[in-house]
Backbone as numpy.savetxt, mean C-alpha at the origin, in Angstrom:
# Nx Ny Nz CAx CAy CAz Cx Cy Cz
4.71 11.37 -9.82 3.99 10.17 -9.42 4.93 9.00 -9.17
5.94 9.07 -10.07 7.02 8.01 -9.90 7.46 7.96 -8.39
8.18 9.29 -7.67 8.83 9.67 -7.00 7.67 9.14 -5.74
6.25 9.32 -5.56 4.96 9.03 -4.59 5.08 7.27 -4.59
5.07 6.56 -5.63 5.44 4.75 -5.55 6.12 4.72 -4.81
7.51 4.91 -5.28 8.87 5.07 -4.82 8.54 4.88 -3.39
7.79 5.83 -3.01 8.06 6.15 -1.39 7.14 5.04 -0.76
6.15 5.55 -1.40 4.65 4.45 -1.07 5.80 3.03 -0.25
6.28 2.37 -1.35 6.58 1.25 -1.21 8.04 1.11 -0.63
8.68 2.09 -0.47 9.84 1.94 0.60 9.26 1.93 2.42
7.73 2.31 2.58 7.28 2.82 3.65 6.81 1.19 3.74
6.29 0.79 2.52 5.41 -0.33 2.98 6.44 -1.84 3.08
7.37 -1.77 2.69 8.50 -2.69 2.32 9.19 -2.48 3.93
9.11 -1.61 4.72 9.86 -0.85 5.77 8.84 -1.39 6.51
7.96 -2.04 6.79 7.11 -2.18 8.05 6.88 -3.89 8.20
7.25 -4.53 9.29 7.41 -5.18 9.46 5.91 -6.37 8.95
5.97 -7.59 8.84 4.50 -8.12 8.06 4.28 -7.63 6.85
4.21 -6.83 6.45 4.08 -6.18 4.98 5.26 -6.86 3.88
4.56 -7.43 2.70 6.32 -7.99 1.76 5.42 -6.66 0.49
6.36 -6.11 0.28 6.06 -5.27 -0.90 5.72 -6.02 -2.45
6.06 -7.16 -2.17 5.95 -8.32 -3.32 4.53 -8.75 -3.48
4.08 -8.66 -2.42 2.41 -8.95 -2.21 1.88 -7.63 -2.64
2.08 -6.75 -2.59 1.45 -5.09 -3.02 1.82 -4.16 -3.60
0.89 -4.18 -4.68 1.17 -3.33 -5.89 0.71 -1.90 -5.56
2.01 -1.18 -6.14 1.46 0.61 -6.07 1.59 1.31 -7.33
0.47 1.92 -7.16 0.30 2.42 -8.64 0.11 4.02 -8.34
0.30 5.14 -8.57 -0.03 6.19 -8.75 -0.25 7.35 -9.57
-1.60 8.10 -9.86 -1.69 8.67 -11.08 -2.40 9.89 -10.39
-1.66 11.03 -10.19 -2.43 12.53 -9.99 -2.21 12.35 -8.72
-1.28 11.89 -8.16 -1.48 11.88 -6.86 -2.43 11.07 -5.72
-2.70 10.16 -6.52 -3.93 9.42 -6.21 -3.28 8.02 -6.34
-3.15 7.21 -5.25 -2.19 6.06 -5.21 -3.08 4.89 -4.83
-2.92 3.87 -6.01 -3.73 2.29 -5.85 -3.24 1.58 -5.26
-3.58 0.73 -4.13 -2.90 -0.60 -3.30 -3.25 -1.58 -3.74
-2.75 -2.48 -4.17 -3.47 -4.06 -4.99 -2.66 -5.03 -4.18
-3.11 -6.19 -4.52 -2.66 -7.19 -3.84 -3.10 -8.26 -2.84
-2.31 -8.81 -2.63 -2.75 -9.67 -0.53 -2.24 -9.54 0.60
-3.37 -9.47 1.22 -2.04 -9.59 2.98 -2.95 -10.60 4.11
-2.30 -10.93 4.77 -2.29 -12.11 5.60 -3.77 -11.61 6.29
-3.87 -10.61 6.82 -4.96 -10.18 7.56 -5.33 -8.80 8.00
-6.60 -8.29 8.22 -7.28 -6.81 7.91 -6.62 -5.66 8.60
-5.68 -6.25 9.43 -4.35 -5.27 10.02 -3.81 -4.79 9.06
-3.20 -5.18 8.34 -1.97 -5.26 7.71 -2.54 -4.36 6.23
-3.72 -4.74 5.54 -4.81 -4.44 4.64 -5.15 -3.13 5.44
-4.75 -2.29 6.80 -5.24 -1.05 6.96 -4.15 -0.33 7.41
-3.09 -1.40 7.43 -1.53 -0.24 8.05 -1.07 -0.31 6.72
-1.10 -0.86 5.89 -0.85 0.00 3.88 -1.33 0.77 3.86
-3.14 0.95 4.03 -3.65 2.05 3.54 -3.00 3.46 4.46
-3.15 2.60 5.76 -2.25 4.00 6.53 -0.94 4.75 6.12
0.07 3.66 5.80 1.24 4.04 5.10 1.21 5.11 4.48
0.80 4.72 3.47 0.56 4.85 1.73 0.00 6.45 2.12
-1.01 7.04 2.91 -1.70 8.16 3.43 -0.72 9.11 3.82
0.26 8.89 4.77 1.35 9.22 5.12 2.52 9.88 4.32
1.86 9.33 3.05 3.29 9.99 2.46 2.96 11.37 1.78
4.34 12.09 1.51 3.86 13.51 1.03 3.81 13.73 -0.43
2.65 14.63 -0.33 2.34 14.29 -1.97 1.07 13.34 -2.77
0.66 12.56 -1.35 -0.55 11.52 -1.89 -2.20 12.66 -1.63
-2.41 12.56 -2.40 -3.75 13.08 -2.35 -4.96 11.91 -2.27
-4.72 11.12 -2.37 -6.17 10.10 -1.47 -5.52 8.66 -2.26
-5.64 7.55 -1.44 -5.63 5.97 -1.58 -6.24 5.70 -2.09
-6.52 4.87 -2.88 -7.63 3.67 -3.35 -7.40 2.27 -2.94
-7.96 1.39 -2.08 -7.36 0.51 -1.62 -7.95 -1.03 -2.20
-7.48 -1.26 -2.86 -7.66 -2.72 -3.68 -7.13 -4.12 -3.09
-6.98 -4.23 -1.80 -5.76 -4.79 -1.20 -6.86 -6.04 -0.79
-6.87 -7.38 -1.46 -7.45 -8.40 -0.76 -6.97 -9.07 0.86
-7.62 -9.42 1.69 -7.19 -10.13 2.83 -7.64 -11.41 2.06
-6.03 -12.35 2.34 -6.34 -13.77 2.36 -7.13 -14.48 2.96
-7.74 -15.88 2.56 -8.89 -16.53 3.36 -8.43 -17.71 3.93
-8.03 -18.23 5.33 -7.22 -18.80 5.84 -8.55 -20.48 5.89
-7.52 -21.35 5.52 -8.37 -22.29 5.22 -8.79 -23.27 4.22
């Protein structure tokens, strides 16, 4: 599970708009949590995409707030 973060967040740290500082990864059984904020519902669905992507994840949970501009 260590080794699934690890990646999670080198993928999500690796994509441009995304700060890995804003999003927390958590993973347990293969089953990986996104927490956090992101600027807007793009960005809140190219994590979840990421995060999907990697090998070894058996399903997202996506906790990821979009900020409220304003």
């Amino acid at each position: 599970d260590v080794a699934i973060t690890t990646k999670v967040k080198s993928a999500v740290l690796a994509e441009p708009g995304l700060k890995v500082l804003q999003i927390n990864v958590d993973t347990r059984d293969g089953v990986v949590t996104l927490s956090g904020t992101v600027d807007n519902a793009a960005l809140k669905g190219r994590a979840t995409q990421l995060a999907q992507q990697v090998s070894g994840v058996r399903a997202v949970v996506d906790n990821i707030v979009v900020k409220s501009t304003g």
